[in-house]
N, C-alpha and C positions, 0 to 999 in steps of 0.2 A: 545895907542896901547895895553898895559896890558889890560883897561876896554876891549876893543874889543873883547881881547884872551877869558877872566872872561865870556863876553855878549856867545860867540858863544859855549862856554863850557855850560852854563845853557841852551840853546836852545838845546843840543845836549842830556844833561837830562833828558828835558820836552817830545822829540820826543819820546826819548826811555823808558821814563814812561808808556805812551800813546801807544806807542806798543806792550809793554807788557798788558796793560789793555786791549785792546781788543783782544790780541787771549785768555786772559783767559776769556775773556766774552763767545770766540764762543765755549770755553769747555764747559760751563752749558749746551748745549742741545745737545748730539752726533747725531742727526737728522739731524740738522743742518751744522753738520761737516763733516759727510761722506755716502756715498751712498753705504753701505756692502750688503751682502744676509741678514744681519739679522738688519740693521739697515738703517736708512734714513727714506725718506716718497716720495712715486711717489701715482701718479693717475693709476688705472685700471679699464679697460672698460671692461664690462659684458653684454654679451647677455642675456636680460629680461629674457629668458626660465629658465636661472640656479641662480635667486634670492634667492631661499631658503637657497639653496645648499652652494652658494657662501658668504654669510651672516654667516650660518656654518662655513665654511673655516677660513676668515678673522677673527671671531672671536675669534677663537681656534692658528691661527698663530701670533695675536699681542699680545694673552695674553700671548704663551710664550717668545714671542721676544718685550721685552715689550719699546725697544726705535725704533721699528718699526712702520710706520702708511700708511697705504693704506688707499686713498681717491677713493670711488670707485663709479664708473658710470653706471648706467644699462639705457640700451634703445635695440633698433632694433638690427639686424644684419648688417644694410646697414650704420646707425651712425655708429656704433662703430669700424667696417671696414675703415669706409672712417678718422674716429678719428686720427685710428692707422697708417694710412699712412702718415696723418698732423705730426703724432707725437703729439696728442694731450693727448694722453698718450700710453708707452711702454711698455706695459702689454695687453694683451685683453682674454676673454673667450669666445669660438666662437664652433659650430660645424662644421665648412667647415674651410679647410687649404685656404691658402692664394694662387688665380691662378697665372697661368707662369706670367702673365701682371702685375700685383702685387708685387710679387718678384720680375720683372726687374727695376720697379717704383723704390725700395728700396736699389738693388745693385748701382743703378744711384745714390743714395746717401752714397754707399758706407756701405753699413748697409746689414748685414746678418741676416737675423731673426731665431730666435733658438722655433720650433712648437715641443711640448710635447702632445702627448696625455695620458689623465689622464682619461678617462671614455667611456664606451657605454651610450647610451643614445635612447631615444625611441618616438616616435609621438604618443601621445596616442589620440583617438577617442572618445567623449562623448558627450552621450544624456540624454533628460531631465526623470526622473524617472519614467514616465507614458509613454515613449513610449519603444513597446513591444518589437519592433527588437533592441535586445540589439546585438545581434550576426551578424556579414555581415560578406558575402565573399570576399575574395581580389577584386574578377571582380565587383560585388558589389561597391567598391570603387571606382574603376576604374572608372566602367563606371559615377557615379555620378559627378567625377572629368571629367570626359571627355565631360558634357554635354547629355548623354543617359540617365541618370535614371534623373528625378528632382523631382516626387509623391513619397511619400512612399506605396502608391497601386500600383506603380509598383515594390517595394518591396513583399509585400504581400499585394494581390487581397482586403482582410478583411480588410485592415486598413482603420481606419476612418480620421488619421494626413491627412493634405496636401501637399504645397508644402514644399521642402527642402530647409533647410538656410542653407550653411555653413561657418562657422564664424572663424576668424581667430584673433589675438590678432595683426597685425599692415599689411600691404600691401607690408611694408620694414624689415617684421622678417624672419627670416627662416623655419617658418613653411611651408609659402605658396610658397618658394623657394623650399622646400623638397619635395612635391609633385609633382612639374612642374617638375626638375628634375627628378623621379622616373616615372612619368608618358609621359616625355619626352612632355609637353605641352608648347606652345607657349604663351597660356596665360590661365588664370581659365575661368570659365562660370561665368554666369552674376548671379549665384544665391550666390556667394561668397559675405563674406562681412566684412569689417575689423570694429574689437571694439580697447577699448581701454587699450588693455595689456590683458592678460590671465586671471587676476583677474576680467577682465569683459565678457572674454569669459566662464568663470563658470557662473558666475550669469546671465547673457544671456539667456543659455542652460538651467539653472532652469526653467526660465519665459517660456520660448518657444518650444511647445510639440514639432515642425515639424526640433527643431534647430540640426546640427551634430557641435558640437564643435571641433577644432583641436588646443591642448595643449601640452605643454613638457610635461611628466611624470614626473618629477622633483616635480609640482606641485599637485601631487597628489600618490605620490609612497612611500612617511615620512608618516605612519600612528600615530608615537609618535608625532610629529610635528602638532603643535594644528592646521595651517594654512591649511596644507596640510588633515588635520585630519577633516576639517571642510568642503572642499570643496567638499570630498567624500560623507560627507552626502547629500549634492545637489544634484546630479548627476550619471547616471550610466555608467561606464565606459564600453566600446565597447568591444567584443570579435571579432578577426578577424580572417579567415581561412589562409592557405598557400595558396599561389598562383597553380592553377591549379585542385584544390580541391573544388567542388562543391558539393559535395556528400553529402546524409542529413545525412548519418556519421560521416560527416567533424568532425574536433576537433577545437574549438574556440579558442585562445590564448590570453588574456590581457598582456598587459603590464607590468607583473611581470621581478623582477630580473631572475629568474631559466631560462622564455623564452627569454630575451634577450640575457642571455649570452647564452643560447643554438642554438641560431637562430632561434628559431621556432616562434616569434613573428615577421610579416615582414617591421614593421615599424620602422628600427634601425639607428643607426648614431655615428659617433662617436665625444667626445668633444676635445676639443686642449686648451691649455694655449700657446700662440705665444710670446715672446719677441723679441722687438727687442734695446737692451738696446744689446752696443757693449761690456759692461765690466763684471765682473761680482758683477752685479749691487743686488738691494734688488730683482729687477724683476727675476733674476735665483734663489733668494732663496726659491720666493712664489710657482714658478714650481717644485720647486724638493721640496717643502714640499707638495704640493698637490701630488705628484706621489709616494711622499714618504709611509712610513707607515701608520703614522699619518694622513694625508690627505688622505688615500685609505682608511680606517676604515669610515672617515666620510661620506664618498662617498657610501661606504658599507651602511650605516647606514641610508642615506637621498630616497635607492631605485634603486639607478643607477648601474650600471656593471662597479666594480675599472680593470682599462687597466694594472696595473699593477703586481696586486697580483692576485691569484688565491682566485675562488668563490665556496664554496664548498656547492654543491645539495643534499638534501635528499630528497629521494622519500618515502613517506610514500604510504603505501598498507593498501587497508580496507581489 
């Protein structure tokens, strides 16, 4: 009986040695141990359009929250959508809020998603450096998008280009989703054509005099940004009229910060950081650093219109 008492007393040591060893094992990594705004590590899904931007972001948030780690995923609009309702990760960066059918998906789980918007954002137009119509009018677009224009002499009578390619970087991104909506289309013309991500809808529109490219501005609005800085040289970025303005007066608008945030470029949109992490998980702290100071400067800085702080315009006069 003693040996027994002696045996179940050393077992009772050994457990609670071994108990103690491993939760101080799980101390060596606070990643591992808890999911804070400033700590843990989840996955976030990025729509391809805001790579630059986002790479920025991530960068500048883990190196100050340094036992944070974001494993981050870029593809389509239509992946990373469909990701975010698996829950394949609870984080996404997207330009279109999440619709009524979407949300109800996610209240059936019980799960409220918390949408921040952190930016304007813009569709920019681009042709290859040798063709002359750098400038179109909104109807212009339109109708090319509609099927009406497909020559560029029916642009102008003098041009020698042919027909019109317009190229899109995937079938499932938001680009070619932004247009349908805006032009209220059912589906594109047959002269549309999907590449493979935006990095190949630049080099594309280099190769190809007759090509119109359709790109986020993201990728080409960082002119410090050697990526963004290199694609400009390819390419010449489109000036577009206001809608209902045909006049050879007209005034052209790029893709600049000044016209976005002013309205006067008409191809705008805006981005969102969606979580749907029920706690307040690392996923609220990546939103409210992006919307925050920190992340509105970088935002500032990559091209885009920050949603949250004010943009201040100088007009210079010759």
């Amino acid at each position: 009986m003693p040996r027994k008492r002696e045996l179940t007393r050393w077992l009772s040591v050994v457990l609670l040695s071994v108990t103690v060893l491993l939760s101080g094992c799980g101390r060596t990594d606070p990643m591992k141990e808890v999911d804070t705004p400033t700590t843990g590590k989840i996955k976030v899904g990025i729509d391809e359009s805001y790579r630059l931007l986002m790479d920025a972001q991530i960068y500048a948030f883990e190196s100050l929250y340094t036992y944070a780690k974001l494993d981050t995923f870029y593809s389509n609009e239509v992946d990373i959508l469909n990701g975010f309702l698996k829950d394949s990760f609870p984080v996404i960066i997207t330009n279109r809020k999440l619709t009524a059918s979407e949300e109800n998906f996610l209240k059936g789980q019980q799960i409220i998603p918390k949408t921040t918007r952190i930016a304007y954002d813009a569709v920019a137009l681009i042709v290859n450096r040798e063709n002359p119509d750098s400038n179109l009018y909104f109807e212009t677009i339109r109708d090319i998008f509609t099927g009406k224009i497909t020559n560029w002499n029916q642009i102008d009578p003098k041009s020698k280009l042919g027909d019109i390619k317009v190229l899109f970087d995937s079938y499932k991104s938001s680009n070619p989703r932004y247009f349908k909506e805006k032009f209220k289309l059912d589906k594109l013309p047959d002269n549309c054509f999907a590449q493979n991500g935006n990095n190949d809808v630049i080099n594309s529109v280099e190769r190809n005099k007759n090509a119109i490219g359709i790109v986020s501005v993201n990728w080409i609005s960082d002119r410090e940004d050697s990526v963004s800085n290199n694609f400009l040289k390819k390419i010449t970025v489109v000036g577009v009229s206001n809608e209902g303005n045909n006049f050879p007066s007209a005034t052209f608008y790029q893709p600049y910060q000044a016209y976005i945030a002013q309205g006067d470029y008409p191809f705008t949109r805006e981005v969102y950081c969606i979580n749907r992490q029920y706690y307040t998980g690392l996923g609220y702290g990546l939103s409210a650093f992006i919307a925050g100071e920190k992340g509105q400067l970088i935002l500032l800085h990559s091209g885009l219109v920050p949603a949250t702080m004010p943009v201040r315009i100088v007009q210079i006069k010759h």
